[in-house]
C-alpha positions in Angstrom: -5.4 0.4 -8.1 -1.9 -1.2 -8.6 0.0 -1.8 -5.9 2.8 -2.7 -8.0 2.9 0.5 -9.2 3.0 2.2 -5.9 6.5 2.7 -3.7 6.5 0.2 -1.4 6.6 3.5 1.3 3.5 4.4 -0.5 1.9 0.9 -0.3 2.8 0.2 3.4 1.0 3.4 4.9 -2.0 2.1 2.7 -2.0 -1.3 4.4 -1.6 0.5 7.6 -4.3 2.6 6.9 -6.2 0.1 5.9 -5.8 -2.3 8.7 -7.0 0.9 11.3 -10.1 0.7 9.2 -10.8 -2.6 9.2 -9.9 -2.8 13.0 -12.0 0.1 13.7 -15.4 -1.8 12.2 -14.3 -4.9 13.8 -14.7 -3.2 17.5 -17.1 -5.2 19.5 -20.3 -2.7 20.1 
């Protein structure tokens, strides 16, 4: 995966997507 090659739209849900993920595992138990 490229992210040059994605529109930057594109690329900025991905990061916000990713960021919920990586917030959701960081969630204290």
């Amino acid at each position: 995966l490229e992210i040059k090659e994605i529109p930057e739209e594109e690329r900025e849900a991905y990061l916000n997507t990713a960021k919920k993920l990586i917030d959701a595992t960081e969630l204290p138990e």
